[in-house]
Backbone bond lengths (Angstrom), bond angles and torsions (degrees), N, CA, C in turn:
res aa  C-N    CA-C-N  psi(-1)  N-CA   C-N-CA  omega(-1)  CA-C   N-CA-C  phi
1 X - - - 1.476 - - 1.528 109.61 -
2 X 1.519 130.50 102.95 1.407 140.09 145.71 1.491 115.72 -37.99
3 X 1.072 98.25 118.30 2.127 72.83 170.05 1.806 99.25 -117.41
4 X 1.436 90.67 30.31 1.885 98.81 171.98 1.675 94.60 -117.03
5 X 1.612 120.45 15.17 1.463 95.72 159.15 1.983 89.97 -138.62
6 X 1.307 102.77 147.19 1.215 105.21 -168.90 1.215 125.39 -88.96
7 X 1.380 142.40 150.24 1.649 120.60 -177.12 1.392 88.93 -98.06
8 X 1.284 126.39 -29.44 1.775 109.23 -170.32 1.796 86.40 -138.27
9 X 1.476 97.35 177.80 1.705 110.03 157.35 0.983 107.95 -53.44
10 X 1.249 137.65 136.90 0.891 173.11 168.67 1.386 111.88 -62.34
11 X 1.236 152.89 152.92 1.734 149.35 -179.90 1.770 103.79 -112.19
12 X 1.174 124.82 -19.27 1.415 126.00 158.78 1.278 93.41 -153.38
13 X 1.688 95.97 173.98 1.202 138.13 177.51 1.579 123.69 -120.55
14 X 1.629 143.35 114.15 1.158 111.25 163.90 1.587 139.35 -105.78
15 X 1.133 115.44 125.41 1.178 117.75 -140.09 1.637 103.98 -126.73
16 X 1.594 127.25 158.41 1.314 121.18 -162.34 1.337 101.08 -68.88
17 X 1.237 120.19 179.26 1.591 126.56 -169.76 1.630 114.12 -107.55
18 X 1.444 94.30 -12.12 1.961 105.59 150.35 1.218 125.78 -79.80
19 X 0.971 98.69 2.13 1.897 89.64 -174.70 1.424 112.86 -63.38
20 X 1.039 142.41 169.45 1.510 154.57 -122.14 1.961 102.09 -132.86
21 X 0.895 104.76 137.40 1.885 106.25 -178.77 1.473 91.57 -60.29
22 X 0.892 146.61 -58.47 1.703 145.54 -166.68 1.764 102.28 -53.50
23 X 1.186 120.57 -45.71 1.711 114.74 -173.95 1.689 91.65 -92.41
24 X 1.100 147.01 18.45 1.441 135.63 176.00 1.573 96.11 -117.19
25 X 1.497 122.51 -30.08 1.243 115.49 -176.05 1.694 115.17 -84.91
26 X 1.709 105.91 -29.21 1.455 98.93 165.56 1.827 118.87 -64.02
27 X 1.139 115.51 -38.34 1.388 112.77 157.87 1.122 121.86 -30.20
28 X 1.174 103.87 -71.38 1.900 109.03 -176.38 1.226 120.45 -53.70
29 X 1.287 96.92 -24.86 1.920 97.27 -177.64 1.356 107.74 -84.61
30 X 1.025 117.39 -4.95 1.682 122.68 174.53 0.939 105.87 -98.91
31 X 1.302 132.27 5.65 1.295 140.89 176.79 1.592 118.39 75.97
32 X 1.391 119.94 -4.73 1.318 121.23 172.68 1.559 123.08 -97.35
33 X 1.530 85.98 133.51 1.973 88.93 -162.86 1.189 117.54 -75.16
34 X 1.128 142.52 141.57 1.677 132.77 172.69 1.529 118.61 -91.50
35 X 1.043 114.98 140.37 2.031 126.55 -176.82 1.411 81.72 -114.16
36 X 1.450 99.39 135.74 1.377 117.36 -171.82 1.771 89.98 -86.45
37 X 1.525 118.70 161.61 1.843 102.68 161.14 1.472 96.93 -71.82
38 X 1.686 106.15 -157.47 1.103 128.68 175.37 2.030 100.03 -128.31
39 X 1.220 98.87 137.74 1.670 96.46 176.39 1.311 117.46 -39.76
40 X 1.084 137.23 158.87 1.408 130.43 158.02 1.805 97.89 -135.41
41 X 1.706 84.79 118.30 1.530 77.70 -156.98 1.730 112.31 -93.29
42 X 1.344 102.40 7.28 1.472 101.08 163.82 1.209 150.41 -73.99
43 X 1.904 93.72 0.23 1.715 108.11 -159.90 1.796 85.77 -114.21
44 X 1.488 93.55 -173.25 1.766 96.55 179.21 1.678 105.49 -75.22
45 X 1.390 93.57 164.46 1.220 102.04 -147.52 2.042 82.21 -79.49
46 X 1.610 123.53 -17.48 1.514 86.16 -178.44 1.592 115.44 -90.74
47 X 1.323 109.72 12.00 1.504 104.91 -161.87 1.851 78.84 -116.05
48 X 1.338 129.98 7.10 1.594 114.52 -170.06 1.733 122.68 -76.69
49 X 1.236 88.59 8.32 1.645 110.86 -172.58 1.415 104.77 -113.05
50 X 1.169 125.06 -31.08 1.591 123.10 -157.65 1.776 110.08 -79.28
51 X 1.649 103.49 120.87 1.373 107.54 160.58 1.539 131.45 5.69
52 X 1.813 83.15 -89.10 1.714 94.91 -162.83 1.377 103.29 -79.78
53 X 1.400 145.87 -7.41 1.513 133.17 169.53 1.482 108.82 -64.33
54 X 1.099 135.37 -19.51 1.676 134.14 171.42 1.660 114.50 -115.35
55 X 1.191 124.89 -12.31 1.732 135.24 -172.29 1.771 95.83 -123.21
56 X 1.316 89.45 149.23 1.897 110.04 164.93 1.212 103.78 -153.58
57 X 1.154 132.84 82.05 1.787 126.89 163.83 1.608 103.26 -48.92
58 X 1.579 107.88 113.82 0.984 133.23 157.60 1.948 113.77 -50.20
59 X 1.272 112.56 -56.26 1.383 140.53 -177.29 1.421 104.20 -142.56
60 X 1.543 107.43 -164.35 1.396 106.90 -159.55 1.230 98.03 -108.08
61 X 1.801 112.86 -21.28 1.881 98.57 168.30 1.394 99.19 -104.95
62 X 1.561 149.55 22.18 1.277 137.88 -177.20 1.798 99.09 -124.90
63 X 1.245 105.28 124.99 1.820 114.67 178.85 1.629 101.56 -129.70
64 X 1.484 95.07 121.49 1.697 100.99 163.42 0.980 113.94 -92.73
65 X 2.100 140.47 126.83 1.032 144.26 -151.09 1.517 94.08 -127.47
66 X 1.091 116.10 144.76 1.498 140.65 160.94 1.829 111.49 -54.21
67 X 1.267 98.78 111.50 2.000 89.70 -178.29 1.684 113.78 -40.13
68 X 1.609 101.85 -59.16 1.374 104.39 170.26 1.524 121.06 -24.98
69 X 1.319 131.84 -27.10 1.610 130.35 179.03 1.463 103.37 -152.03
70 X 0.797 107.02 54.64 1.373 121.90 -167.48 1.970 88.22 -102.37
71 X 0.725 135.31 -42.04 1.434 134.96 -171.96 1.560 122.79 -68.20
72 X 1.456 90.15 -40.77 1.914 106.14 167.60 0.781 118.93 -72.85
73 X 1.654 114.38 -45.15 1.889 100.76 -164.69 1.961 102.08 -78.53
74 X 1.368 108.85 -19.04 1.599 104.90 -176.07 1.363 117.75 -67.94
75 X 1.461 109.14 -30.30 1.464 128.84 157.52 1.976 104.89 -52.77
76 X 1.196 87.23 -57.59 1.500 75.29 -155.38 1.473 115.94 -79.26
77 X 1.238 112.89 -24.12 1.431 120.76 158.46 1.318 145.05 -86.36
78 X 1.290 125.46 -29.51 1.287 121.23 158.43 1.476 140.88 -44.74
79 X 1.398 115.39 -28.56 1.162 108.90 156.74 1.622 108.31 -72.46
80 X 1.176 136.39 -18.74 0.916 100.38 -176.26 1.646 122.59 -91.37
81 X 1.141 111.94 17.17 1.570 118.69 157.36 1.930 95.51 129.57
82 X 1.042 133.65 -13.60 1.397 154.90 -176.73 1.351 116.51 -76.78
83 X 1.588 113.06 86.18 1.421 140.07 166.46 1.730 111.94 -37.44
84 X 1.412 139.42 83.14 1.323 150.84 -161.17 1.309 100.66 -109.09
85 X 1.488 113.44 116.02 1.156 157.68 -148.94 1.630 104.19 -126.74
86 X 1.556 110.71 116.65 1.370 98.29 172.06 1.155 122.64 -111.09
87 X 1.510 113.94 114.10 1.981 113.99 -171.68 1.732 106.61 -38.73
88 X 1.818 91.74 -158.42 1.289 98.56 -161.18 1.529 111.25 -126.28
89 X 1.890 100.39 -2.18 1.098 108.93 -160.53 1.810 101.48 -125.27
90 X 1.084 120.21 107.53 0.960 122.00 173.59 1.821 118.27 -75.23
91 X 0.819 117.97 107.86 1.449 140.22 -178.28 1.122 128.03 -68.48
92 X 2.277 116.87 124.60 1.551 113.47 -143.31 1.516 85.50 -120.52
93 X 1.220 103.09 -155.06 1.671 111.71 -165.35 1.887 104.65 -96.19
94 X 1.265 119.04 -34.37 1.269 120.87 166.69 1.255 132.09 -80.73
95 X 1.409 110.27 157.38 1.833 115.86 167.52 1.375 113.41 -58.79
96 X 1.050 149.53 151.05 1.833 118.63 -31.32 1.304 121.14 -64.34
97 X 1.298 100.85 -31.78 1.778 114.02 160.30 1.480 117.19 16.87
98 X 1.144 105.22 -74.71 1.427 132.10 -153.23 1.592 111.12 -98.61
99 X 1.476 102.43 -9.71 2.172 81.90 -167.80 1.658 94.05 -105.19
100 X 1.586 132.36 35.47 1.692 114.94 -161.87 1.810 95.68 -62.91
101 X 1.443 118.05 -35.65 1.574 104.91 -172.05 1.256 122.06 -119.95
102 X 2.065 101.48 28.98 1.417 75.34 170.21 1.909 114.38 -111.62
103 X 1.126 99.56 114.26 1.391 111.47 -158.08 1.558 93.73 -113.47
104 X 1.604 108.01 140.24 1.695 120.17 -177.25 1.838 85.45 -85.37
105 X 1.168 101.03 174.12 1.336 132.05 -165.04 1.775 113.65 -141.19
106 X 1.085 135.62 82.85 1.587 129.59 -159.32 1.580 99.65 -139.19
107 X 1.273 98.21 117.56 1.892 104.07 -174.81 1.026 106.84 51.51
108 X 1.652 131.84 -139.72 1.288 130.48 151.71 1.379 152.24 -46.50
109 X 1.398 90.36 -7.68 1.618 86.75 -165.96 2.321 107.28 -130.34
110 X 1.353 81.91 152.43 1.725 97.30 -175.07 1.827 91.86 -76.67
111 X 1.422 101.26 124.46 1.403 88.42 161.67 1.305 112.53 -132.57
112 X 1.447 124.38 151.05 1.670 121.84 -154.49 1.827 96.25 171.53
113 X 1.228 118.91 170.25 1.248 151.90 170.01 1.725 100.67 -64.76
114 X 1.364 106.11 70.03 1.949 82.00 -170.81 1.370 100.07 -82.64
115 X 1.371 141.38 61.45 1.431 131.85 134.09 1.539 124.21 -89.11
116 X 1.512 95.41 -2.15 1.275 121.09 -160.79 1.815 114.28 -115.63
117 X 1.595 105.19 -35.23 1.212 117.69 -177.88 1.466 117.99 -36.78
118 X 1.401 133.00 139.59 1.895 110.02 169.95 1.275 113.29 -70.29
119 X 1.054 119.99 146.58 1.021 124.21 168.59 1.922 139.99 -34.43
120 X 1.839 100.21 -58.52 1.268 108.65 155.59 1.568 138.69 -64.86
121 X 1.227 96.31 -12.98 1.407 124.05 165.25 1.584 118.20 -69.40
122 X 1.049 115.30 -52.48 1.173 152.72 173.09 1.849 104.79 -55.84
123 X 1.339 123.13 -71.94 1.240 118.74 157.49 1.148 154.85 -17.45
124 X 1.861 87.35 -68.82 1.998 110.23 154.03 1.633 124.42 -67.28
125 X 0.995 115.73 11.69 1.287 122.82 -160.30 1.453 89.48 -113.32
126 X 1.474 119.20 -45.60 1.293 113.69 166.69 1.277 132.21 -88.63
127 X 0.825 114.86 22.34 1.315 132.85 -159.06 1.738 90.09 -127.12
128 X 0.966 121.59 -44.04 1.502 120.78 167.33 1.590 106.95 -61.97
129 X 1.411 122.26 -25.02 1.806 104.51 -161.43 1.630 102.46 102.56
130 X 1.535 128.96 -12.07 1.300 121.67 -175.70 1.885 109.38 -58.30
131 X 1.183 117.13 146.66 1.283 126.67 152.95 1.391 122.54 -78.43
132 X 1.380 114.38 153.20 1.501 101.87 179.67 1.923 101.28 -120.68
133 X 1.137 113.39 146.26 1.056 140.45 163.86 1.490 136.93 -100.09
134 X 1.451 126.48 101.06 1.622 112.62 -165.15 1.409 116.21 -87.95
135 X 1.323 146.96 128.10 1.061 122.77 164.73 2.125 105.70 -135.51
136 X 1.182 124.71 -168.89 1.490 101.67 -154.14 1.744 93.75 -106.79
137 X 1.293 106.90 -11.12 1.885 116.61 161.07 1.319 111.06 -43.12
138 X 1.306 122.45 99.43 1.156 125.91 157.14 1.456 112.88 -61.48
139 X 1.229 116.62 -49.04 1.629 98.53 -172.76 2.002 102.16 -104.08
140 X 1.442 101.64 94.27 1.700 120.37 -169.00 1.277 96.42 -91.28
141 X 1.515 146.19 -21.12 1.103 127.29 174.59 1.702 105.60 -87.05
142 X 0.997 113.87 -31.88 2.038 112.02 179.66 1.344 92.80 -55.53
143 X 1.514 110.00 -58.29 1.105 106.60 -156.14 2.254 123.32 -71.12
144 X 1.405 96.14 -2.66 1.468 99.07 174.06 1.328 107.32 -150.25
145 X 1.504 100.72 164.73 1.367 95.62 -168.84 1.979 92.80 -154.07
146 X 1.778 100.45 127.96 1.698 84.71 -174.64 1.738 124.60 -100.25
147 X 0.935 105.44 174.72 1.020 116.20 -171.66 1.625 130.35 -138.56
148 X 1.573 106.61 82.28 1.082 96.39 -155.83 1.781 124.26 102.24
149 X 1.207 130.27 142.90 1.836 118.88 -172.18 1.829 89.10 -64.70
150 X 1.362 117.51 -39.42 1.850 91.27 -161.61 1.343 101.45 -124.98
151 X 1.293 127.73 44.82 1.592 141.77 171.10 1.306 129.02 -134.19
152 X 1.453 135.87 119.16 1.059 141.09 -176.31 1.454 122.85 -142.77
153 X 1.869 106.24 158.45 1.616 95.98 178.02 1.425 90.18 -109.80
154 X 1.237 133.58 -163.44 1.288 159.58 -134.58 1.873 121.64 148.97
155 X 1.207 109.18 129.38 1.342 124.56 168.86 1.568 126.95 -79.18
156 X 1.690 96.50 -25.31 1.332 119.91 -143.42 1.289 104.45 -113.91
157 X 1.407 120.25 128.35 1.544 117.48 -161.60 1.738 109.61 -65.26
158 X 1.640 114.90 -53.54 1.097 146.32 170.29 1.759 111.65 -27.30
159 X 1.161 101.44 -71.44 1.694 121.16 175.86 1.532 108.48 -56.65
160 X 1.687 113.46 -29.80 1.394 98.64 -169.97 1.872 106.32 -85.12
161 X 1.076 107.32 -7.90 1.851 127.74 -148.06 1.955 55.36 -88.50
162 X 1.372 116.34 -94.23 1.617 134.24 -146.44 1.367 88.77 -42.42
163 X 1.006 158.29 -45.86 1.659 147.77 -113.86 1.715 79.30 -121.03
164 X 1.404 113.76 -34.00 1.762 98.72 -176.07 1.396 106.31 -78.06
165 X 0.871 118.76 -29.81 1.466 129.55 177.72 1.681 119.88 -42.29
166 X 1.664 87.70 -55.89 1.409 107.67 174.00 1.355 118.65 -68.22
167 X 1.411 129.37 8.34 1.483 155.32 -177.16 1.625 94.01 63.88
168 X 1.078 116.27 64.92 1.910 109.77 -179.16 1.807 95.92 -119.89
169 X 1.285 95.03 130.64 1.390 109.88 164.15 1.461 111.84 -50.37
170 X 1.290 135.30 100.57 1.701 141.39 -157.94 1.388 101.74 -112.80
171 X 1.214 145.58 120.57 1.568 123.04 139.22 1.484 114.01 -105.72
172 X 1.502 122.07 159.85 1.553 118.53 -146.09 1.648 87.42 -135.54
173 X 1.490 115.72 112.78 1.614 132.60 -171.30 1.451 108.30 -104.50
174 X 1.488 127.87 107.46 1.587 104.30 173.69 0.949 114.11 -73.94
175 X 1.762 89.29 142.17 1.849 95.77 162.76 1.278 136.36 -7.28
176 X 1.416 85.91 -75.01 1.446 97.81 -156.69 1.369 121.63 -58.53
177 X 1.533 109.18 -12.79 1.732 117.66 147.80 1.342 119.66 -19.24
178 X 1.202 102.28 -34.67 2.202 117.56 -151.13 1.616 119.81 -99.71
179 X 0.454 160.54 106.80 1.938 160.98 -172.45 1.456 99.67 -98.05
180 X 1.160 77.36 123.93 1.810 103.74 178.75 1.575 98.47 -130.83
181 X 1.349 120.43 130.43 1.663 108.58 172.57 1.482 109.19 -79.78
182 X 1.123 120.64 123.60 2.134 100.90 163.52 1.445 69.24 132.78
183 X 1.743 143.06 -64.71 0.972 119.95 -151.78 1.540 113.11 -118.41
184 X 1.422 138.11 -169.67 1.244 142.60 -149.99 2.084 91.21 -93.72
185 X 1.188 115.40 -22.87 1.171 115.45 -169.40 1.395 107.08 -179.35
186 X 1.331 114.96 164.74 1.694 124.67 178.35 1.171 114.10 -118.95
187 X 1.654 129.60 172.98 1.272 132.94 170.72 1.686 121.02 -110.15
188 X 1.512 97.57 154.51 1.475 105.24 -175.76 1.096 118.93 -35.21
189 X 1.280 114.90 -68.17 1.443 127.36 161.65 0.990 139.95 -12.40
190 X 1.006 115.03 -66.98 2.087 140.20 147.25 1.887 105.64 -17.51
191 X 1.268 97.08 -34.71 2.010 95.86 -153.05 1.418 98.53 -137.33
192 X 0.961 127.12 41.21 1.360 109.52 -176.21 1.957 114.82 174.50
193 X 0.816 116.54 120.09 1.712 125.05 -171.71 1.318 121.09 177.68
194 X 1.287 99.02 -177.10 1.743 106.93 170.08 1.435 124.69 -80.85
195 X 1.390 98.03 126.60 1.694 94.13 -170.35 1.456 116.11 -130.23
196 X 1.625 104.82 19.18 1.594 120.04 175.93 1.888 99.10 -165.42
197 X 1.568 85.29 176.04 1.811 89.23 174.45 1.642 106.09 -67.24
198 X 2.101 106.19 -25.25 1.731 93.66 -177.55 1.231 108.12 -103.32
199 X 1.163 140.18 -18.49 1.371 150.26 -114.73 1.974 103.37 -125.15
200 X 1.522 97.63 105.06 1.736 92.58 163.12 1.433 116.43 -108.48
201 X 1.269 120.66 122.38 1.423 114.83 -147.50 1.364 91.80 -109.97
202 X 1.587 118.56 139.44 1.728 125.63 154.13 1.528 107.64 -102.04
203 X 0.895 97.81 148.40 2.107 91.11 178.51 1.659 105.48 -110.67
204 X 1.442 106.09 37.23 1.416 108.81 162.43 1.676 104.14 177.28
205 X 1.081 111.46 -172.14 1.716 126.68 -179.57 1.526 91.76 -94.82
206 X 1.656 100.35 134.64 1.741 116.87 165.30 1.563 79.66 -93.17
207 X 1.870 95.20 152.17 1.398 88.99 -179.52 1.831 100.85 -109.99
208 X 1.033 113.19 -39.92 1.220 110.70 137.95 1.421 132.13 16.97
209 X 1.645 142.85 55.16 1.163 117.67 -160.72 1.359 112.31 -90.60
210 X 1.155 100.67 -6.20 1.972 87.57 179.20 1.995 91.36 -86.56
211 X 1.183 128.00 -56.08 1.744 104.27 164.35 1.333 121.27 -31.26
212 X 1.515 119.75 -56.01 1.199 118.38 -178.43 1.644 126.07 -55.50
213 X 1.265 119.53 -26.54 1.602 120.51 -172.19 1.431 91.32 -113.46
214 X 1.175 145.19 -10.20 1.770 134.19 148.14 1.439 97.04 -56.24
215 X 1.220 121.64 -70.56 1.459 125.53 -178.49 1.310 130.84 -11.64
216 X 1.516 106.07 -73.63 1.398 135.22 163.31 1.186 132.89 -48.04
217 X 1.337 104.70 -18.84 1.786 127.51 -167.70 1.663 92.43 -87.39
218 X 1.530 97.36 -51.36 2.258 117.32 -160.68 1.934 79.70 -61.19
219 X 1.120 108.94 -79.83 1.393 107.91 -158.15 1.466 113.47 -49.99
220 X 1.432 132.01 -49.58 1.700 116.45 177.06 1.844 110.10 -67.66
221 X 1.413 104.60 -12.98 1.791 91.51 178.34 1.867 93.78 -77.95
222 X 1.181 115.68 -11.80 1.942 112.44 161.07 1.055 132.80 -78.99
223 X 1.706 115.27 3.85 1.304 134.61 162.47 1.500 92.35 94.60
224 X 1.210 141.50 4.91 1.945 143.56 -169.70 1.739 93.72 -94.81
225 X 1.186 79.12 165.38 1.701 99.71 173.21 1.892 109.14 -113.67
226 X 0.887 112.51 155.01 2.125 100.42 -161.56 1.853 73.06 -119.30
227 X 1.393 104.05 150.03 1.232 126.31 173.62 1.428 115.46 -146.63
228 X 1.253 126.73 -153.90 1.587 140.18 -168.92 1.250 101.31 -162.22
229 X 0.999 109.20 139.27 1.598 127.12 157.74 1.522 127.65 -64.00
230 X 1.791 102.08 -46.24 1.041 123.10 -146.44 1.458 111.37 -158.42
231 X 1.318 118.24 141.24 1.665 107.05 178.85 1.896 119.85 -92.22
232 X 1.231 95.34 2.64 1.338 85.42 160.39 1.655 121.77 -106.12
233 X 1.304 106.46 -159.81 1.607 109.46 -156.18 1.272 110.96 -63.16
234 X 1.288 139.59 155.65 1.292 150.63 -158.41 1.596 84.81 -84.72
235 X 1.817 102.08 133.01 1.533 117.35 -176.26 1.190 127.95 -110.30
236 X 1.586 155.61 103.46 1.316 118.75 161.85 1.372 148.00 -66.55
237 X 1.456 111.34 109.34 1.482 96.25 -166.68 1.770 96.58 -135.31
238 X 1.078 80.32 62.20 2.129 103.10 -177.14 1.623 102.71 37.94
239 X 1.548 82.07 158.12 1.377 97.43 -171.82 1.435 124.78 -69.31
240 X 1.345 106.50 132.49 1.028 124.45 -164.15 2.050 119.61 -73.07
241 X 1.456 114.01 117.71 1.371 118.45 -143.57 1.620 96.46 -105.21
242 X 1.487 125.43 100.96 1.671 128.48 177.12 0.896 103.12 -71.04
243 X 1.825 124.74 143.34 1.149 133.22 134.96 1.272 142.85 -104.10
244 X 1.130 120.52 107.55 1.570 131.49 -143.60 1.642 102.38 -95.44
């Protein structure tokens, strides 16, 4: 069980707390509400908003939370049916510091830096049946995003080499496609996934058109439909976490 590909719409979304009135209003019209995060003010200030640097949905009702915000999201989620779990690794402002949960998710298996993984994270993951995957990407969820049980994109040269390996349908997006403010570029991951049973969502325009119509091609041969959020440039503002 992915809980980064959806079986239905989803009833929220959680999503950074910058995001833009244009990607909060396509939400709504899909009828799924967005929970803004909460800062986490220990990490850099462009990743201090993003989802998956403090969350890892184990499953679709089990979330491992970062201690650092570990208090809000249990507040804010538990009623809504979402089993909140508090990791083990409290999370600092530097590399490795900072990536213990953000771990990609591709078919079966967790893939990430596991010297780095949290620990409790790490547990439930097996405890689910997950496989683990090593690769030296600390941040494996920015950097991929799936599509489908045996399809994925990737930013990251490394992950795409390992993920073929693993016989996984891979396509490999540069960066520099991606806008991140604070840094030279963003990752796939960050901006782009499944955000319904039909729906592959970008939260902006690749401008890119030869990326863009490879793109479009990978995701409907996954049976999805590719959309936008937003008419400006494709954003990272971490991956975006459904709750179904």
């Amino acid at each position: 069980m992915n809980p980064y590909i959806p079986t239905k719409k989803p009833r929220y979304v959680l999503i950074d707390y910058r995001a833009g009135e244009e990607i909060l209003n396509y939400l709504k019209k899909l009828n799924i509400k967005p929970i803004k995060t909460i800062k986490c003010t220990e990490l850099q200030e462009p990743v201090s908003g993003h989802p998956d640097m403090v969350i890892h949905p184990v499953d679709y009702k089990t979330f491992i939370v970062a201690p650092n915000v570990f208090d809000y999201y249990r507040n804010v989620l538990e009623y809504k049916g979402i089993k909140v779990i508090k990791g083990g690794k409290t999370l600092c402002r530097n590399y490795p510091e900072d990536i213990a949960y953000n771990v990609a998710r591709i078919g079966r298996y967790a893939v990430h830096n596991l010297q780095h993984t949290d620990q409790v994270l790490k547990y439930y993951l097996e405890e689910a049946g997950i496989e683990f995957i090593h690769v030296n990407q600390g941040y494996s969820k920015c950097s991929a995003a799936a599509v489908g049980e045996n399809k994925a994109l990737t930013s990251d040269v490394r992950i795409h080499e390992t993920l073929k390996s693993y016989n996984i349908d891979c396509m490999y997006i540069n960066p520099k496609a991606v806008y991140l403010k604070g840094y030279d570029y963003g990752f796939i991951g960050g901006c782009a996934g499944l955000i319904s049973e039909k729906i592959f969502l970008s939260t902006g325009k690749i401008l890119d058109e030869n990326i863009l119509n490879t793109l479009k091609k990978f995701i409907q041969s996954a049976g999805y439909i590719y959309d936008e959020a937003s008419s400006g440039q494709i954003i990272d503002l971490g991956s975006l976490i459904p709750i179904i």
